[in-house]
C-alpha angles and dihedrals in degrees: 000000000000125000133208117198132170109205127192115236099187098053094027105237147094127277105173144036137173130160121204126176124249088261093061095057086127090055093040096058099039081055088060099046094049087058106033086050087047085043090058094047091055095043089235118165098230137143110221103192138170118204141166132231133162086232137002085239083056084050103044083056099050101040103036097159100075108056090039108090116207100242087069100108088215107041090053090042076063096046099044085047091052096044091050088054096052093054117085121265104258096044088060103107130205112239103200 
């Protein structure tokens, strides 16, 4: 299967999603230029992807980021955490 998904990078979620089967590459990635092309025209800050899986279940797993949404209290608990632990040491901050 292959998945195109338009994901928001401002508001850190996901606007778009259509699955095509392997058959269908050509129309996939005529889809992806047709909205990543309207996306540019409209100076939007989005990230226009394809990408294959075996299964939308396979893809949700690998590529978590894009189906959790931010508001989410746990899924930015996690990004904040993994963020944190990318800065250097001396730059972490206490928040009391």
């Amino acid at each position: 299967m292959i998945f195109l998904i338009e994901y928001d990078r401002t508001h850190s979620q996901t606007t778009f999603f259509q699955n095509f089967p392997d058959a269908e590459l050509t129309q996939a990635q005529s889809a992806r230029i047709e909205r990543e092309v309207a996306a540019n025209q409209r100076s939007l800050s989005l990230e226009i992807v394809l990408l294959e899986a075996k299964s939308e279940e396979t893809l949700r797993r690998t590529h978590a980021r894009y189906f959790e949404h931010v508001n989410s209290p746990e899924v930015a608990t996690r990004l904040l955490n993994e963020a944190l632990s990318e800065m250097p040491q001396q730059a972490v901050f206490r928040l009391a």
